[in-house]
N, CA, C and O atoms as a GROMACS GRO file, in nm:
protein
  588
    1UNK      N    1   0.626   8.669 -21.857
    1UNK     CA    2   0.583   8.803 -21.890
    1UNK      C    3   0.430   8.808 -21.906
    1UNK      O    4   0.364   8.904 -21.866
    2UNK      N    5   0.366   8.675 -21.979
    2UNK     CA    6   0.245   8.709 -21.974
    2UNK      C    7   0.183   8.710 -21.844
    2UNK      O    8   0.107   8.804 -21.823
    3UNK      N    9   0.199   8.623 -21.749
    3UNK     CA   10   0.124   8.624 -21.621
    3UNK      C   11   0.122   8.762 -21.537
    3UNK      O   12   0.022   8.790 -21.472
    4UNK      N   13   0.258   8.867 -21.539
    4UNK     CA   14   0.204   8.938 -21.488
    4UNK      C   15   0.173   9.053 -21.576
    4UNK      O   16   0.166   9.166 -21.527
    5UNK      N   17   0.159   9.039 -21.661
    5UNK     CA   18   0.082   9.150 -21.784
    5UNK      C   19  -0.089   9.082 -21.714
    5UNK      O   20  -0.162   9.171 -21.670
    6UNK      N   21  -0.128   8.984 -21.707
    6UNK     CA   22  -0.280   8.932 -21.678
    6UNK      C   23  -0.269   8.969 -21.561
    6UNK      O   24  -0.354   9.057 -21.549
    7UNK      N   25  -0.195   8.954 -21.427
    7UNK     CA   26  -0.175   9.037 -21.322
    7UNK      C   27  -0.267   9.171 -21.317
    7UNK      O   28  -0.384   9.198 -21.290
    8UNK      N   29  -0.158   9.235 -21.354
    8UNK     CA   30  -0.174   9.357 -21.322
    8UNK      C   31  -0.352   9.388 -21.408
    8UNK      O   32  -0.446   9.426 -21.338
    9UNK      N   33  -0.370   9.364 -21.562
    9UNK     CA   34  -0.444   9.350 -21.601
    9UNK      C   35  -0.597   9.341 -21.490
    9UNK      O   36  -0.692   9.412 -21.460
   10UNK      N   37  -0.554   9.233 -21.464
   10UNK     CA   38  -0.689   9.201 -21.318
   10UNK      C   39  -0.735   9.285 -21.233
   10UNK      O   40  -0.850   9.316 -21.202
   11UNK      N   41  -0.580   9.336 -21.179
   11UNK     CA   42  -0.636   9.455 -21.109
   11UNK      C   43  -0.680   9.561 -21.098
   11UNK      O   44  -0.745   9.624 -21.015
   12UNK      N   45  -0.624   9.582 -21.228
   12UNK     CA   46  -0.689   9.722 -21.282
   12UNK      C   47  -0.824   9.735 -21.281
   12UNK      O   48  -0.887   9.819 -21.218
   13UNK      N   49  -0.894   9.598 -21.396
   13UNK     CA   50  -1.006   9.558 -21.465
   13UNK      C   51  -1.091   9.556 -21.310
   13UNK      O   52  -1.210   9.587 -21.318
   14UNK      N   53  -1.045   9.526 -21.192
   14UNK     CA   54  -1.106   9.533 -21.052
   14UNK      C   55  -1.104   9.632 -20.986
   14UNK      O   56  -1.129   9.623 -20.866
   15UNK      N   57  -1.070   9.767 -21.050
   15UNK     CA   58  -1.026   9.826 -20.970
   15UNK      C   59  -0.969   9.858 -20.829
   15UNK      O   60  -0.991   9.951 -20.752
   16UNK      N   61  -0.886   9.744 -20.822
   16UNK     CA   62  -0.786   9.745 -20.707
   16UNK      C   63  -0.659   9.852 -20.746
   16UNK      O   64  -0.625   9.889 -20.859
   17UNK      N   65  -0.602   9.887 -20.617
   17UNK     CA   66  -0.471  10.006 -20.617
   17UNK      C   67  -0.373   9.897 -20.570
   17UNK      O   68  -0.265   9.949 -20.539
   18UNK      N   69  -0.374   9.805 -20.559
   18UNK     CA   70  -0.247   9.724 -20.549
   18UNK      C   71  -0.315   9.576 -20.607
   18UNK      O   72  -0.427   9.567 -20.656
   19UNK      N   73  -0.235   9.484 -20.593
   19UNK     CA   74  -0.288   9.385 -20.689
   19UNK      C   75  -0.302   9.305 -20.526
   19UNK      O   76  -0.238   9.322 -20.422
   20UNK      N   77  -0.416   9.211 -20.561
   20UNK     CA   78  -0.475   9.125 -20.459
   20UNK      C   79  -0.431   8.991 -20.504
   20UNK      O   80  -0.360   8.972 -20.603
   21UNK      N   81  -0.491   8.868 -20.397
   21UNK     CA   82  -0.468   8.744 -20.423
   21UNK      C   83  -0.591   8.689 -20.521
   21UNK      O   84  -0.568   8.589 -20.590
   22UNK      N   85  -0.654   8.719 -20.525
   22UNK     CA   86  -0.792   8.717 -20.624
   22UNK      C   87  -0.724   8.747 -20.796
   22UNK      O   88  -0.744   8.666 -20.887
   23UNK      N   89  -0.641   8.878 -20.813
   23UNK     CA   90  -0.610   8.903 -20.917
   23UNK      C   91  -0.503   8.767 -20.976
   23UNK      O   92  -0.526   8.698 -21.076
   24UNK      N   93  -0.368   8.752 -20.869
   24UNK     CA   94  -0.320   8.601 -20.913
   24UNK      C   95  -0.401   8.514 -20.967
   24UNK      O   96  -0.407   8.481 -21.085
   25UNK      N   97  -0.461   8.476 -20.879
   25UNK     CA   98  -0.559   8.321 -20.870
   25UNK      C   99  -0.605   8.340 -20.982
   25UNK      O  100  -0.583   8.236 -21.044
   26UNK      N  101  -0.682   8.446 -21.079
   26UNK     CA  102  -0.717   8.437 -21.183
   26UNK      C  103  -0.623   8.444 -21.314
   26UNK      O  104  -0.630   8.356 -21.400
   27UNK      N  105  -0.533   8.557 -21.324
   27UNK     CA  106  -0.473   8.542 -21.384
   27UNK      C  107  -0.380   8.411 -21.400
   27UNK      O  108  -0.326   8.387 -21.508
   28UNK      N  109  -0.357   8.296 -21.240
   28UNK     CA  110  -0.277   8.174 -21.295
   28UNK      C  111  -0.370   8.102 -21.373
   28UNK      O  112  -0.336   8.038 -21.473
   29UNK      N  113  -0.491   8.109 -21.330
   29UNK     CA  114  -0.600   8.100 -21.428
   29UNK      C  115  -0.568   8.117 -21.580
   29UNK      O  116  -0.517   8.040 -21.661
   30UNK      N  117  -0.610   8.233 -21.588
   30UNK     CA  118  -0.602   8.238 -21.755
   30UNK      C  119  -0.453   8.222 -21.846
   30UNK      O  120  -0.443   8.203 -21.967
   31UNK      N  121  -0.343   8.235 -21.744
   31UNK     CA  122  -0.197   8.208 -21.826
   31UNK      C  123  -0.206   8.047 -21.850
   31UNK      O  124  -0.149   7.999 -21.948
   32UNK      N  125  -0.319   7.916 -21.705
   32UNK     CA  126  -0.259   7.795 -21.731
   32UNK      C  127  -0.343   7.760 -21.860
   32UNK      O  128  -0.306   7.666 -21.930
   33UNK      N  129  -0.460   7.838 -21.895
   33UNK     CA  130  -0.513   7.829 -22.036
   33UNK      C  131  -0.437   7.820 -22.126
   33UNK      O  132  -0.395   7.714 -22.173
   34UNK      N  133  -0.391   7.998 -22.184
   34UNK     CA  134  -0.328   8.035 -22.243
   34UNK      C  135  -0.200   7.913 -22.287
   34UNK      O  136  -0.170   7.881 -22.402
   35UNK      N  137  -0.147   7.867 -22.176
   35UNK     CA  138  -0.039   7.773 -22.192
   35UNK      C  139  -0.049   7.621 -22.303
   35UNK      O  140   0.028   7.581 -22.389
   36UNK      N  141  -0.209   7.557 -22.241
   36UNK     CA  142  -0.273   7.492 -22.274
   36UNK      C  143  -0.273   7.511 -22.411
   36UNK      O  144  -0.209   7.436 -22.485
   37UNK      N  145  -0.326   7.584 -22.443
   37UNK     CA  146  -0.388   7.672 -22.589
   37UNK      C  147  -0.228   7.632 -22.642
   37UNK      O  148  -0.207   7.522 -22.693
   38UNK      N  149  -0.128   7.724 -22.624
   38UNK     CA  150  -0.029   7.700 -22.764
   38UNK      C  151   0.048   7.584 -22.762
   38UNK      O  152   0.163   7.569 -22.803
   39UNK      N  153  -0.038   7.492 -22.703
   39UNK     CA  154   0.046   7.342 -22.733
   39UNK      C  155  -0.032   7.298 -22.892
   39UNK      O  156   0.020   7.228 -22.978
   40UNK      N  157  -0.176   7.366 -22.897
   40UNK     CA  158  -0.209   7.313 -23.008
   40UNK      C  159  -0.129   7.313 -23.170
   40UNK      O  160  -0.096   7.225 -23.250
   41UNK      N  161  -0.121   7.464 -23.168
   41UNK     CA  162  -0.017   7.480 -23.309
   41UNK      C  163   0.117   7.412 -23.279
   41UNK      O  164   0.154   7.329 -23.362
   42UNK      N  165   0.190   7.433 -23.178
   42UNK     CA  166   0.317   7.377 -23.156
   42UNK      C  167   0.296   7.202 -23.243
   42UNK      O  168   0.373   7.158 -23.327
   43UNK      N  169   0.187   7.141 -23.198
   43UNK     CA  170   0.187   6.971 -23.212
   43UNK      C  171   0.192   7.005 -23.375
   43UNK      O  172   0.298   6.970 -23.426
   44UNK      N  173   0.114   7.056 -23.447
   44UNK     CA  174   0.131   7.057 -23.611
   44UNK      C  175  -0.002   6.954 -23.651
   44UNK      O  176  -0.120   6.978 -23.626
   45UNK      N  177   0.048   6.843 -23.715
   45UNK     CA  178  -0.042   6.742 -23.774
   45UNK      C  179  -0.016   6.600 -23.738
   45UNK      O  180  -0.063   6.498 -23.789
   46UNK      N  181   0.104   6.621 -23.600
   46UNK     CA  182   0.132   6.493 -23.555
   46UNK      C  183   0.056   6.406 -23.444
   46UNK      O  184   0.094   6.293 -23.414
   47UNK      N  185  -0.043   6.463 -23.392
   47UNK     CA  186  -0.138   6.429 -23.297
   47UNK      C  187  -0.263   6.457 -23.312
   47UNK      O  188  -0.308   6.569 -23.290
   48UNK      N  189  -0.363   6.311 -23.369
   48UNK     CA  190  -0.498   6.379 -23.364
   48UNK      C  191  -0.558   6.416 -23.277
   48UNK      O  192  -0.572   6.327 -23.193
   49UNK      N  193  -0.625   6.544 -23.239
   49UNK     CA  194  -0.742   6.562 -23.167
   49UNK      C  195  -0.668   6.558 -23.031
   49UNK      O  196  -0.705   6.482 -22.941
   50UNK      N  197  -0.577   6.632 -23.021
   50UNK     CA  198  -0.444   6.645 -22.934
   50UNK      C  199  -0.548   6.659 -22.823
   50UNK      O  200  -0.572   6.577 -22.735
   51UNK      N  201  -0.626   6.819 -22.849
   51UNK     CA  202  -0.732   6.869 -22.749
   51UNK      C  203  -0.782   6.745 -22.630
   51UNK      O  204  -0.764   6.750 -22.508
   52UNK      N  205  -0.854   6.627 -22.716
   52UNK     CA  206  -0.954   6.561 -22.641
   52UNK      C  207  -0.859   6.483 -22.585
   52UNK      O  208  -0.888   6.441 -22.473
   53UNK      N  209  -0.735   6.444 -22.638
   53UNK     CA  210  -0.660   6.357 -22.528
   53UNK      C  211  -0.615   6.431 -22.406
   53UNK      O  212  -0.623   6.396 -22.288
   54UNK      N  213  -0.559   6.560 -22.468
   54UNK     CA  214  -0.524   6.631 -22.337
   54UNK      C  215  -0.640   6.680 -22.214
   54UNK      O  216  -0.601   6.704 -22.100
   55UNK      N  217  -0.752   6.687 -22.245
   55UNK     CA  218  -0.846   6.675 -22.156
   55UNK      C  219  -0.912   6.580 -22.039
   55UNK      O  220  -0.989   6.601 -21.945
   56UNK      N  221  -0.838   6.457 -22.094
   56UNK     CA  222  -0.851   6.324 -22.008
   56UNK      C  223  -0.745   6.351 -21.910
   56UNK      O  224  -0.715   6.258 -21.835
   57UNK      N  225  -0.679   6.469 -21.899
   57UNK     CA  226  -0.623   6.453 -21.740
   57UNK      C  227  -0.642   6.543 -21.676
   57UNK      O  228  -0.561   6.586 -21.594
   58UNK      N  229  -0.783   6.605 -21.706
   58UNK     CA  230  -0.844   6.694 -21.639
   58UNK      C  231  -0.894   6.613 -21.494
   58UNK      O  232  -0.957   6.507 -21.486
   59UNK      N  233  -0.854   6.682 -21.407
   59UNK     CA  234  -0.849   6.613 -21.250
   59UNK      C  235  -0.762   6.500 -21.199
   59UNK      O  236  -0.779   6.436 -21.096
   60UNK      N  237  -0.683   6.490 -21.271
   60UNK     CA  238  -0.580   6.396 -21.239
   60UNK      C  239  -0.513   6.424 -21.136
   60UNK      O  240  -0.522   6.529 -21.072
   61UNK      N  241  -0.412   6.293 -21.103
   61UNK     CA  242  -0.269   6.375 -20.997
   61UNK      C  243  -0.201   6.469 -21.056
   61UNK      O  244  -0.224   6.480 -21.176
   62UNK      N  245  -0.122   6.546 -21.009
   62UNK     CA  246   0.010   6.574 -21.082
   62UNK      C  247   0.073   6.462 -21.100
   62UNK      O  248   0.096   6.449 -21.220
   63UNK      N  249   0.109   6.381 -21.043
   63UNK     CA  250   0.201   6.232 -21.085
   63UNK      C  251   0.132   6.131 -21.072
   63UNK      O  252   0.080   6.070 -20.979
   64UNK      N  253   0.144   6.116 -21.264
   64UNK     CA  254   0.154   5.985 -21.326
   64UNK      C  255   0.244   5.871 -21.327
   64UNK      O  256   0.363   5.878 -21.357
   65UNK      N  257   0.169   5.744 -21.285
   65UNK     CA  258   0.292   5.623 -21.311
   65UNK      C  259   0.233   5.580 -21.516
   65UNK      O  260   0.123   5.581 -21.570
   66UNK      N  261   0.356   5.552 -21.562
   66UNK     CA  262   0.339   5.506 -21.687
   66UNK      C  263   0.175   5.416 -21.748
   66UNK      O  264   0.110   5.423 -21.852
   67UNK      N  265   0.164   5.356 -21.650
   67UNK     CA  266   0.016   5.268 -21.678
   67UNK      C  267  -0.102   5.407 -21.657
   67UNK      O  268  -0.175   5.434 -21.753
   68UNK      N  269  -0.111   5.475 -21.546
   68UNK     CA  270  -0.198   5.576 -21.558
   68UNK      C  271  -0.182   5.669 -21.683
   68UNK      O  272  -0.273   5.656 -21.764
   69UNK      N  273  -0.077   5.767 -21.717
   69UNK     CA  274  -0.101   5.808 -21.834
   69UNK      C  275  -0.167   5.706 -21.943
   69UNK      O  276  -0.279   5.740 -21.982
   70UNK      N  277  -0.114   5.591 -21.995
   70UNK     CA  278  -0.144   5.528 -22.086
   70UNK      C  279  -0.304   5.499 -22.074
   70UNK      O  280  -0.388   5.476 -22.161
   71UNK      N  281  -0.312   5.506 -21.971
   71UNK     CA  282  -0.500   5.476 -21.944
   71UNK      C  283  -0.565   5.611 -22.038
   71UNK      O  284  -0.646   5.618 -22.131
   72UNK      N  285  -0.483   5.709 -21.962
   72UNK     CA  286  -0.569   5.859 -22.029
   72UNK      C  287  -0.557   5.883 -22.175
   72UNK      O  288  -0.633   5.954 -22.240
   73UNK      N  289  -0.454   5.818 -22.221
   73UNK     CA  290  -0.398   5.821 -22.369
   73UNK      C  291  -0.555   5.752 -22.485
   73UNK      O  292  -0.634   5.801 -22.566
   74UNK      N  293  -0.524   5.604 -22.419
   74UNK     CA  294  -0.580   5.532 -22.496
   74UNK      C  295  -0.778   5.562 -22.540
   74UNK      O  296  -0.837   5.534 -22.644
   75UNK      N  297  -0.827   5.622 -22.420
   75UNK     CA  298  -0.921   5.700 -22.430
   75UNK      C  299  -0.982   5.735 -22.557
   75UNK      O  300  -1.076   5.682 -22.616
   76UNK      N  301  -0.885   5.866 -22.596
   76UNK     CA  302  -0.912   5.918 -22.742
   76UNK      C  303  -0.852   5.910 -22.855
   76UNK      O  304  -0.890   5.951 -22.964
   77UNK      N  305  -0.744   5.850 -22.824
   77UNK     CA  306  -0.630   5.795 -22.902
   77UNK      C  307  -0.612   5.633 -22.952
   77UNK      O  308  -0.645   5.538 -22.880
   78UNK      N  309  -0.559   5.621 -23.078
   78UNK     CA  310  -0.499   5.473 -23.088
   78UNK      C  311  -0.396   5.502 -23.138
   78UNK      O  312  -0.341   5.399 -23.178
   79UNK      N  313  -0.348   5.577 -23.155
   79UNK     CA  314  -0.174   5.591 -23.177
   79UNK      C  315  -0.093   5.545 -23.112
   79UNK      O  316  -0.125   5.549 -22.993
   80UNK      N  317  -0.001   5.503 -23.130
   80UNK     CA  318   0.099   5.438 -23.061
   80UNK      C  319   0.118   5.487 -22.903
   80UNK      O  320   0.118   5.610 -22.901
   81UNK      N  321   0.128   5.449 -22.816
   81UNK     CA  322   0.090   5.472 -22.673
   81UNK      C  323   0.281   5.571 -22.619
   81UNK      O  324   0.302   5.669 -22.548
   82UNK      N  325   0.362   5.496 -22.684
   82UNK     CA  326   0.495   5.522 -22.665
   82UNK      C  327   0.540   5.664 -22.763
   82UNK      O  328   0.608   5.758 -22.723
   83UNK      N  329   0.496   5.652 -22.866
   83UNK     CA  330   0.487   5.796 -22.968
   83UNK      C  331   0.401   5.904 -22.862
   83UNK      O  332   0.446   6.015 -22.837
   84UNK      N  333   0.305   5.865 -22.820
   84UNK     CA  334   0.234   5.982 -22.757
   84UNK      C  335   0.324   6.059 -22.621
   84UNK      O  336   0.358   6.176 -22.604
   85UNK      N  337   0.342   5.944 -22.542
   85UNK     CA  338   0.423   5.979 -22.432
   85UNK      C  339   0.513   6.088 -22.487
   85UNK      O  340   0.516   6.206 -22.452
   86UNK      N  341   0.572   6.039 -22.561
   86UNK     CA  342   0.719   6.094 -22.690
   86UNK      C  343   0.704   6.237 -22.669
   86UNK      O  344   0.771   6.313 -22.600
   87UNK      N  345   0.570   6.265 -22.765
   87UNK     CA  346   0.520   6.426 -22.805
   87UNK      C  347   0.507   6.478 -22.680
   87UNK      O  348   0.594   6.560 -22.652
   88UNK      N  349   0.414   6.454 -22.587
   88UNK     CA  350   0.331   6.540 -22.481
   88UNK      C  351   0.526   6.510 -22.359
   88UNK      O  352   0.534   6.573 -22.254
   89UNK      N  353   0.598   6.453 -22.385
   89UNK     CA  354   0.760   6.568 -22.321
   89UNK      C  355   0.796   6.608 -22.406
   89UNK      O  356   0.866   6.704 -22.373
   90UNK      N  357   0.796   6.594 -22.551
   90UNK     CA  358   0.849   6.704 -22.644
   90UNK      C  359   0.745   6.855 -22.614
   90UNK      O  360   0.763   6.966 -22.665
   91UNK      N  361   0.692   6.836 -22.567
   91UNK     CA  362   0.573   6.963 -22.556
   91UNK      C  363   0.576   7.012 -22.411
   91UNK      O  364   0.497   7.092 -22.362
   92UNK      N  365   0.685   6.946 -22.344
   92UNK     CA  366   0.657   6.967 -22.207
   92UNK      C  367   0.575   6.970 -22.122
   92UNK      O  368   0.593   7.022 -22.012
   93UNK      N  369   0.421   6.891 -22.176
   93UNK     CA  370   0.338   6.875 -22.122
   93UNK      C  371   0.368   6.781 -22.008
   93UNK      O  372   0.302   6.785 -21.903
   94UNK      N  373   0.478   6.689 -22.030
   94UNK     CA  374   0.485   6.579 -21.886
   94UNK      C  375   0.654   6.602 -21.887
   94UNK      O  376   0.713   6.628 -21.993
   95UNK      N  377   0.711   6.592 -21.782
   95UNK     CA  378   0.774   6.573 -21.740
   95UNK      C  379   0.838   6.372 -21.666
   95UNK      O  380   0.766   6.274 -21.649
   96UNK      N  381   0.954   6.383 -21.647
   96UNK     CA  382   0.979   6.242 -21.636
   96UNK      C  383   1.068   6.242 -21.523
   96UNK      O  384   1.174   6.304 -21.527
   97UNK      N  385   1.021   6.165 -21.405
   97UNK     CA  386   1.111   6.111 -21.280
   97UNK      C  387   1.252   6.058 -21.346
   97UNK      O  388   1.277   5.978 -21.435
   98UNK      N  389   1.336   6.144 -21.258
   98UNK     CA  390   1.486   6.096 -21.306
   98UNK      C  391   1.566   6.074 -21.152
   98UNK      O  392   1.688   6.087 -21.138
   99UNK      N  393   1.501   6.049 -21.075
   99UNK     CA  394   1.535   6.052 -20.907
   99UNK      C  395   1.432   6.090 -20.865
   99UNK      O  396   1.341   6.152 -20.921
  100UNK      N  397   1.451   6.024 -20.675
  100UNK     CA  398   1.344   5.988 -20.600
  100UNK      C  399   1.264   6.185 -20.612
  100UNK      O  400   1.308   6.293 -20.575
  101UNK      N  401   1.145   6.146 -20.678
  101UNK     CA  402   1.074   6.257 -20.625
  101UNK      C  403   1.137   6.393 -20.727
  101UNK      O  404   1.091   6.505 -20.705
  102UNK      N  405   1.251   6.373 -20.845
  102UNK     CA  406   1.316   6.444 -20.938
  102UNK      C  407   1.250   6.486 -21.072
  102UNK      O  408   1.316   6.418 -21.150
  103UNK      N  409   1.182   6.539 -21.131
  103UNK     CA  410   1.122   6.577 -21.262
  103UNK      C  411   1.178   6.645 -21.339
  103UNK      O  412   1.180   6.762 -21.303
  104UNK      N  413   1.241   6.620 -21.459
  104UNK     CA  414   1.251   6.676 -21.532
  104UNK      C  415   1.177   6.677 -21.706
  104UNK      O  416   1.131   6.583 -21.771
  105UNK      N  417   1.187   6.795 -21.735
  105UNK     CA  418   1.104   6.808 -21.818
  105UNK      C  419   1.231   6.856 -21.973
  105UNK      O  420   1.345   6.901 -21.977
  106UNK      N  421   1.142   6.819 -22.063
  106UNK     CA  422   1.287   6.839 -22.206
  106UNK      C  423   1.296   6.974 -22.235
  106UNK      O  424   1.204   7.055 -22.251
  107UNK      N  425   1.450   6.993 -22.241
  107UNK     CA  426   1.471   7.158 -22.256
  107UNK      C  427   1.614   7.168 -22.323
  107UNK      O  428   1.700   7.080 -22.323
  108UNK      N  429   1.622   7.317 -22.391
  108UNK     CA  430   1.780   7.297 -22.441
  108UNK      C  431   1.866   7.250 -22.391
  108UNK      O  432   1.950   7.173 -22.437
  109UNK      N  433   1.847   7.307 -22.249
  109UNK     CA  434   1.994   7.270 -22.177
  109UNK      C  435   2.068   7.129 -22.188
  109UNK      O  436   2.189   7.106 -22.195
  110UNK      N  437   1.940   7.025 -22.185
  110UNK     CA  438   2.013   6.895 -22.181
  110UNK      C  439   1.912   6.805 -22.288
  110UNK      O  440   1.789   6.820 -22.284
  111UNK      N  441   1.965   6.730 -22.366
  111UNK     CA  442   1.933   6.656 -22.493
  111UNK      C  443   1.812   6.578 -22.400
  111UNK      O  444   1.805   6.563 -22.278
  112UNK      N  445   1.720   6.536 -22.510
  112UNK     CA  446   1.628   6.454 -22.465
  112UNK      C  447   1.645   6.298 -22.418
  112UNK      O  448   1.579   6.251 -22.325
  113UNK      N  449   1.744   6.224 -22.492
  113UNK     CA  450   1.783   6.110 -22.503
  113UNK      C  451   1.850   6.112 -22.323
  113UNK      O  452   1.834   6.008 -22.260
  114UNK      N  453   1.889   6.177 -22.285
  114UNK     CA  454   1.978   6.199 -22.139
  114UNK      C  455   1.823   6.210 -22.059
  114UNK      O  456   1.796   6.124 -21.976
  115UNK      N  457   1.747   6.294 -22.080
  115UNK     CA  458   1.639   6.277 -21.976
  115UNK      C  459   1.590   6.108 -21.958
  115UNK      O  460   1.584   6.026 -21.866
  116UNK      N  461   1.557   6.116 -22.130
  116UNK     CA  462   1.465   5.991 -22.123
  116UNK      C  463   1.553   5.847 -22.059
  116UNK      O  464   1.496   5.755 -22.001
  117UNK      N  465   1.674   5.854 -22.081
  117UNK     CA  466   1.800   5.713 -22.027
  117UNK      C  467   1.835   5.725 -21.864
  117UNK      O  468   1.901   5.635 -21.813
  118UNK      N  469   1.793   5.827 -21.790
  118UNK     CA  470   1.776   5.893 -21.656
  118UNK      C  471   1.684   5.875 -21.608
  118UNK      O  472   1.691   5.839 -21.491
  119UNK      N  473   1.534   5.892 -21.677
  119UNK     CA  474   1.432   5.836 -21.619
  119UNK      C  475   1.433   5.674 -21.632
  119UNK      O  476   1.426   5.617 -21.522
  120UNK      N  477   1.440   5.592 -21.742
  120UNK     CA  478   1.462   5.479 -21.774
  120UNK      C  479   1.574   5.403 -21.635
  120UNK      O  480   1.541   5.299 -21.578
  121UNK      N  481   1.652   5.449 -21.614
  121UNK     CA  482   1.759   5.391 -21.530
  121UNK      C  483   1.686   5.398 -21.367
  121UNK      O  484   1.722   5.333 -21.269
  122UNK      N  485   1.567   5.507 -21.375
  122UNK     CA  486   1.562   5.555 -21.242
  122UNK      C  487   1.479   5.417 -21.228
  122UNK      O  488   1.542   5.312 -21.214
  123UNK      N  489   1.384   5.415 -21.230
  123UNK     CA  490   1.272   5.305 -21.298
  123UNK      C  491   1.329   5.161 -21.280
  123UNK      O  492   1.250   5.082 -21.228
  124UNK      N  493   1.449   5.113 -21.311
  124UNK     CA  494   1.494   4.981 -21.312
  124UNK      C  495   1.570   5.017 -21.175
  124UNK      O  496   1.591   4.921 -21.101
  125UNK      N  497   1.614   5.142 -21.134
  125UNK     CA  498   1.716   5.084 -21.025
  125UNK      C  499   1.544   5.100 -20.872
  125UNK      O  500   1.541   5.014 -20.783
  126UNK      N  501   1.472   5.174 -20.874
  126UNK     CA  502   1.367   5.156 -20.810
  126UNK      C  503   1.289   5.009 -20.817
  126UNK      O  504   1.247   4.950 -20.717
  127UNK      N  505   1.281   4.972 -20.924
  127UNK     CA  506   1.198   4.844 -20.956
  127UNK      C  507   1.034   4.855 -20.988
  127UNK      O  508   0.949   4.766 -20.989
  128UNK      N  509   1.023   5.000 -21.014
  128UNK     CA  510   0.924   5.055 -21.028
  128UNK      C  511   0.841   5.106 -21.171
  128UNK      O  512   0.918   5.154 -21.254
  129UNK      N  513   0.771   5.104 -21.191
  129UNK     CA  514   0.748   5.211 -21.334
  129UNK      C  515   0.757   5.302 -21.360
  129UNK      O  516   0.740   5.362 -21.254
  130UNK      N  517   0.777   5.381 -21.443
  130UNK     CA  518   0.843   5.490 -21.495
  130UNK      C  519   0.740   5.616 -21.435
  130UNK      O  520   0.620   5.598 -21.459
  131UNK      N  521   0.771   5.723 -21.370
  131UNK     CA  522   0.649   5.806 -21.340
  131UNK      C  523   0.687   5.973 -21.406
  131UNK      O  524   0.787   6.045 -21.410
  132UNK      N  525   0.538   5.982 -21.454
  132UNK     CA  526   0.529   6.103 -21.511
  132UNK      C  527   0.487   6.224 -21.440
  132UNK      O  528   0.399   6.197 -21.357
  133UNK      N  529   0.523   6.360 -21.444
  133UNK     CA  530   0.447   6.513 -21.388
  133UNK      C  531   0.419   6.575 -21.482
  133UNK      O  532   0.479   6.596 -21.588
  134UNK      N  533   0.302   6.613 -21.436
  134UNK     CA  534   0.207   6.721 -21.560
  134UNK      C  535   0.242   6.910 -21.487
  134UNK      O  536   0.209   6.971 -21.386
  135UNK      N  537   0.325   6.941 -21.612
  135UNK     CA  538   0.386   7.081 -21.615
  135UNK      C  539   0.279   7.154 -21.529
  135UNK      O  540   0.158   7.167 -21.547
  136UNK      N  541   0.391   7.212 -21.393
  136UNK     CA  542   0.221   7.289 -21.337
  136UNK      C  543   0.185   7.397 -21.420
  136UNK      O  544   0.095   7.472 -21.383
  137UNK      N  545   0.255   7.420 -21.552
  137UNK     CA  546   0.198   7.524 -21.613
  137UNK      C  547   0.009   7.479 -21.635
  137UNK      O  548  -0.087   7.555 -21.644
  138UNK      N  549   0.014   7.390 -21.635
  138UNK     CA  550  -0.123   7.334 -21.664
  138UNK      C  551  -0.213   7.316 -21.604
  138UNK      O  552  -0.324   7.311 -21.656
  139UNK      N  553  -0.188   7.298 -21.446
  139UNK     CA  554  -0.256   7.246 -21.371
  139UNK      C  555  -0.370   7.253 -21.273
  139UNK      O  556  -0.432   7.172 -21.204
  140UNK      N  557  -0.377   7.499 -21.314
  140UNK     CA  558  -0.468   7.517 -21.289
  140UNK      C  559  -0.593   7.520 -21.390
  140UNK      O  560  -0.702   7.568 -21.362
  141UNK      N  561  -0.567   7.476 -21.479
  141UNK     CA  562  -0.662   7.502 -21.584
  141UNK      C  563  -0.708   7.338 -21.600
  141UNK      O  564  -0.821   7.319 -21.646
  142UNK      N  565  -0.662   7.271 -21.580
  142UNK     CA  566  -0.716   7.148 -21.593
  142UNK      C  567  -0.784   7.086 -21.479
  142UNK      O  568  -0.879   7.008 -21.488
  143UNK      N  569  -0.717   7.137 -21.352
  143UNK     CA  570  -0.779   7.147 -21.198
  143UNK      C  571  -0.717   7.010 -21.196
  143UNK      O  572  -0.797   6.919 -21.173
  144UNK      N  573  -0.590   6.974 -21.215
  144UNK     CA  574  -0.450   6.858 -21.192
  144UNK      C  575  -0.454   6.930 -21.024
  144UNK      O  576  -0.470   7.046 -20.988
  145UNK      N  577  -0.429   6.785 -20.934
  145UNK     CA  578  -0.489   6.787 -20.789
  145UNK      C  579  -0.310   6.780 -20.775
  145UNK      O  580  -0.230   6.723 -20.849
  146UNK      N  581  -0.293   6.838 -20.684
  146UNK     CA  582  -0.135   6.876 -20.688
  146UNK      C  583  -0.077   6.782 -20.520
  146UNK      O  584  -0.129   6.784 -20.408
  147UNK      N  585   0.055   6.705 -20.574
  147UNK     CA  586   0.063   6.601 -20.466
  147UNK      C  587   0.179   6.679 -20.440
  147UNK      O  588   0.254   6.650 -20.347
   0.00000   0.00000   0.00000
């Protein structure tokens, strides 16, 4: 709802009579902010300085293998590397390979423990490390290079 409330918003504010591709592009703009933005209250007091970690994947891939996030983690962080992962899919900030090229991200529909034992399984039956996706809610605002 908010994106096309900023939509239309755009176009108006441009005085365009129909909405253009200019008006999107900005408004995915300001919603992947906006998005950005209410992860802060959501985290509470369980992540310091949530901000500056989440900024270290400004220009990243969209997909992370486990060692790359942890690179971006450790940065601004010394918290536990596995707690962090934890929060940022409780926040839906990352998402987790559960099949070739499969992302899922934590949501009512299905318990977290089922994502996370799905990605875990995917990982050992590949022989690979565990790989992460950064919510494209984010990805224009962080300018995440999209694979």
């Amino acid at each position: 709802m908010f994106l096309f409330k900023v939509i239309l918003q755009e176009a108006v504010n441009r005085g365009h009579k129909i909405v253009e591709e200019e008006d999107f592009k900005t408004a995915e703009y300001a919603y992947s902010e906006y998005a950005l933005q209410s992860l802060f209250p959501e985290n509470g007091k369980r992540v310091k300085d949530l901000e500056s970690i989440l900024y270290e994947f400004v220009g990243q891939k969209s997909i992370l293998t486990q060692e790359e996030v942890e690179d971006c983690l450790k940065i601004n962080s010394e918290e536990d590397l596995e707690f962090l992962i934890q929060i940022l899919c409780e926040m839906t900030f990352l998402g987790q390979e559960v099949g070739p090229n499969k992302f899922e991200y934590y949501s009512d529909k299905k318990p977290a423990k089922i994502t996370n034992k799905l990605a875990q399984r995917h990982s050992v039956i590949t022989g690979q490390s565990k790989k992460f996706k950064i919510n494209p809610a984010f990805h224009e605002y962080l300018g995440i290079i999209k694979e």
